[in-house]
Structures are given as structure tokens and as C-alpha cells.
N, C-alpha and C positions, 0 to 999 in steps of 0.2 A: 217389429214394425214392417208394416208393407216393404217391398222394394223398389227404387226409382227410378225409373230408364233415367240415362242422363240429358234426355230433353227435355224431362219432367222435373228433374232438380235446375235446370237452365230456368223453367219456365216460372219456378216456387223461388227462386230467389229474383225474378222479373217484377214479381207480386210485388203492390204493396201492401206496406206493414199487416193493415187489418184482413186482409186476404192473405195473408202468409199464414197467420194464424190461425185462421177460421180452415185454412186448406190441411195442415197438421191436423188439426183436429178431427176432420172428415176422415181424412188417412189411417189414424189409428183409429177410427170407427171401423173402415173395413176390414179390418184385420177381425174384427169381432164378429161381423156380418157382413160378408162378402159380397152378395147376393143382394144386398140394397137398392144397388144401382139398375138403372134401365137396359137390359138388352135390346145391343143394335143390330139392325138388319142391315141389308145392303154389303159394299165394297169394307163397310166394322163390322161385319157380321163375325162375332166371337168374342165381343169386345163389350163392355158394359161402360155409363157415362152416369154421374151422380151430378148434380147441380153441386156449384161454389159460388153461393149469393146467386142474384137474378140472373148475370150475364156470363158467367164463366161456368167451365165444365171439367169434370176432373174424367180420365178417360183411361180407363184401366181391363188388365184381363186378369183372371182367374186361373189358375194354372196348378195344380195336383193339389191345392189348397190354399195355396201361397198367391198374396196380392201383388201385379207387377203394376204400378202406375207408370207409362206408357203418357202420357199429355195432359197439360194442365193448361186451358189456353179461352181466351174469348169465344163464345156462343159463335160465330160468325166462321171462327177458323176452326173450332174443333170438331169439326163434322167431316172436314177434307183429307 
């Protein structure tokens, strides 16, 4: 399974229930298809962002193959 920065396990047990789950499940998607996610430009530029439902973004890098999730957090704060 992916690996979790520890802000990103801070932020997955933040969730609630039905977003904890739905975000697990994203997770081990990328392990399957890393490359899913949208590449960000800017000050994330290296850095790739998948949606978690409407409002929240899972916000992870890709590194010799291996998925590091890096933030899991509200549309609003995960961009900063």
C-alpha cells in the first residue's frame, strides 16, 4: 500500500467515517495507477492531487515508483 506522510494519517483519521473509507480506497487505487491523478503546477509543481468526493483532495507524489501521500485535506486548504 501507498505510504503516508504523517500529516496525511493525521488528516485520514480527521475524516469522517464515509470519507475514511472512500480515501482507503483511492489509496490503494494508486498503488495500481499512480499516474491518475492531476499534475500540479506552481509552488506543487512535482506533486499530483486526485479528488476525494466533491470537496477534498488527496495530494500525493510519486517517487522511483512508490506512492507517498503527502495531504489529505479540504479543496480550500489543499492547494497552500
Amino acid at each position: 500500500m501507498a505510504r503516508l506522510a504523517r500529516r496525511a494519517e493525521k488528516d485520514l483519521n480527521a475524516l469522517p467515517e464515509a470519507l475514511t473509507v472512500k480515501a482507503k480506497q483511492i489509496i490503494r487505487y494508486l498503488d495500481q495507477d499512480p499516474h491518475v491523478g492531476k499534475k500540479l503546477a506552481g509552488p506543487l509543481q512535482g506533486k499530483r492531487a486526485t479528488r476525494l468526493g466533491r470537496s477534498h483532495r488527496i495530494i500525493y507524489i510519486v517517487s522511483e515508483g512508490h506512492v507517498i501521500v503527502l495531504t489529505i485535506s479540504h479543496r480550500r486548504d489543499a492547494y497552500r
